[in-house]
N, C-alpha and C positions, 0 to 999 in steps of 0.2 A: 728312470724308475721313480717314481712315485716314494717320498719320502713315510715312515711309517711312525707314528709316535704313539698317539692313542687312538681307537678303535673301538667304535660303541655298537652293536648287532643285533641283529634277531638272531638266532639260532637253526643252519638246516642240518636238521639230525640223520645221521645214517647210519643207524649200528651195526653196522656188518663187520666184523674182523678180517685182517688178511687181505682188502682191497690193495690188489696188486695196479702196478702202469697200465697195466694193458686194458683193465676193469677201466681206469681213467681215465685214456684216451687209446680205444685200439689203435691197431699197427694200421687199419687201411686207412689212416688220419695222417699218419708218418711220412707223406712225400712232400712236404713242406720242409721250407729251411728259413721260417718265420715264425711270428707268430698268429699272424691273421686268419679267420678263421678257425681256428681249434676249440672256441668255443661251444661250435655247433656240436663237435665230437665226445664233448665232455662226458662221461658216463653212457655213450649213444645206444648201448648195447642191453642198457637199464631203463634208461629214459623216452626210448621208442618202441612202439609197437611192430609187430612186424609188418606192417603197412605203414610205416614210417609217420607215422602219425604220434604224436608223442604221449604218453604213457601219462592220464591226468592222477595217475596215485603216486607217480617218482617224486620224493620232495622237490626237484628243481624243478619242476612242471607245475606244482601249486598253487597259486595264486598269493597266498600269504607268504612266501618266503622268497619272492621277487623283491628285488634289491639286498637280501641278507648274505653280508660279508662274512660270516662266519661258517666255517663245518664242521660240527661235533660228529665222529669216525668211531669205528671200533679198534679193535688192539692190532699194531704193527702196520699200520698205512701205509701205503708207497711201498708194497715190495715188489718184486718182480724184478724187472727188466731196468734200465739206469737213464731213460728214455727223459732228456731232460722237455720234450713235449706234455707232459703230467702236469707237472707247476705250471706252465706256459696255460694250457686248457682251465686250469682251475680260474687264473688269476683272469684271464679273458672272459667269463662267463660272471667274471665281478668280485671271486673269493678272494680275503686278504690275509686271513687264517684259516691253518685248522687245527682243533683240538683233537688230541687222543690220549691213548696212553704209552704209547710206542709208536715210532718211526722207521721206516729203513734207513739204514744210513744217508747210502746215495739219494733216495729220494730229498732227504731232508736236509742234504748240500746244496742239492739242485734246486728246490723251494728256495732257500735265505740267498743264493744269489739271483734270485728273480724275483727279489719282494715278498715272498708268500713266507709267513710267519708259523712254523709249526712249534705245537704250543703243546709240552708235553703233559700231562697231568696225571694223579694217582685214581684209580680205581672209582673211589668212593664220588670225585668231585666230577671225573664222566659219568658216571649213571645219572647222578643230579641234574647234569645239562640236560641228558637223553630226556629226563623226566621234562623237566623246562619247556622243553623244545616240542614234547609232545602236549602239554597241557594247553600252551600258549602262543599262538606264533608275536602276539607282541612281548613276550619275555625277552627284555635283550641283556647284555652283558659287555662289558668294558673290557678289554686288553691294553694296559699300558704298560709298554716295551721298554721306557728308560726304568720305571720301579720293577719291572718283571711280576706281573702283578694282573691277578686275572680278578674283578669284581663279579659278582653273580647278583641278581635282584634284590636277594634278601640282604646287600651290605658285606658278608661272608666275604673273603681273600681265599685263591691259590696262587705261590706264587708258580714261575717256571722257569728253568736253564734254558741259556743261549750262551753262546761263546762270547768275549765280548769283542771280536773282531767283526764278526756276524750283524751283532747289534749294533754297533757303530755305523757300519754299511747303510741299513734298515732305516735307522734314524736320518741318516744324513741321504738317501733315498741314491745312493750311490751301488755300482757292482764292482767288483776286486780294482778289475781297472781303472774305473770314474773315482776309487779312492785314492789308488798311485799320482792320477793325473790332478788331483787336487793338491799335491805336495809338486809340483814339478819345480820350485823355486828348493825346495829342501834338495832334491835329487840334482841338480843343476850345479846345486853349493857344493855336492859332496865330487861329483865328475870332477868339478874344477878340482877341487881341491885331490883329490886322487891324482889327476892330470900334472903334478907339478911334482 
C-alpha cells in the first residue's frame, strides 16, 4: 500500500447523497477475489451509456478531471452493502480520498485499510468544494494527514478525525497486518519472554 502523507488534487465533484456500494462498484463486478480490474466498474452504471459507451457528462469521463485524486460526495457515502470491492474500484481508477460529510461505517473501515482516506467535513466547507470543483477543474486542494488538515485555494483550513491507529497505518502505507509484522522483534521479545 502506497504510503499517504500529503495530497494535493483537483476536485471530482459528485453531489449526490446516499451513494451506496453497489452505486460504486455493482455486484456483476463481484467475482473477483482481487483487485485488478475494478477500475473499469467504478460508478459503470453512471459512467456508461447503455451502449457501453461511456457517458462524456459523468465527471470521470471528463477530460479535466483525469488524473484528479480527490472526490468531493454527498451526505453518507458508502452505505449499502459491506462489499470491501468499493474502496478497491475507487483507489484502482486513481482516487486517494474522498471528502463528504458522513461515512458508512463499514465503508470507511474498509477504505483506511486500503489506503483510501475518507475525509469527513461540515456542511458549509462541502458545498465550497462542490462550488470549487464546479467553477474550476484546475482548483486543487491539499489533504495533509499527519496535521489532519484539509487546505482549500483560498489559504482557509478544515481540519478532520481519523482514528490514530488508522493514521499511522496511512502514513507508514501499511494495512493491520504489514503494521504487526513491522514489530515482529517486539512480538518475538514478548513470546520469549512469555515462554519462560
Amino acid at each position: 500500500m502506497k504510503p499517504f502523507k500529503t495530497l494535493t488534487s483537483a476536485l471530482i465533484s459528485l453531489p449526490r447523497n446516499d451513494i451506496d456500494t453497489d452505486q460504486i462498484i455493482p455486484a456483476r463486478y463481484l467475482k473477483v477475489t482481487d483487485k485488478a480490474g475494478l477500475a473499469e466498474g467504478l460508478f459503470s452504471s453512471w459512467r456508461y451509456l447503455p451502449d457501453g459507451s461511456p457517458d462524456p457528462n459523468f465527471p470521470l469521463n471528463r477530460p479535466e478531471y483525469q488524473g484528479a485524486q480527490i472526490l468531493v460526495a454527498g451526505d453518507n457515502f458508502g452505505c449499502g452493502s459491506s462489499r470491501e470491492h468499493a474502496p478497491w474500484a475507487l483507489v484502482g481508477w486513481g482516487i486517494r480520498a474522498v471528502i463528504s460529510t458522513s461515512f458508512a461505517d463499514i465503508f470507511r473501515n474498509n477504505a483506511l485499510k486500503n489506503g483510501l482516506l475518507p475525509v469527513i467535513v461540515d456542511a458549509t466547507t462541502q458545498n465550497t468544494l462542490f462550488e470549487l470543483a464546479e467553477e474550476s477543474s484546475l482548483a486543487q486542494v491539499e489533504i495533509d494527514l499527519a496535521s489532519q488538515r484539509l487546505t482549500l485555494p483560498d489559504g482557509s483550513t478544515a481540519s478532520f478525525p481519523i482514528d490514530p491507529f488508522s493514521k499511522t497505518c496511512l502514513l507508514e502505507g501499511v494495512d493491520q497486518l504489514g503494521y504487526l509484522l513491522n514489530h515482529q522483534e517486539q512480538i518475538a521479545a514478548f513470546e520469549q519472554a512469555a515462554a519462560h
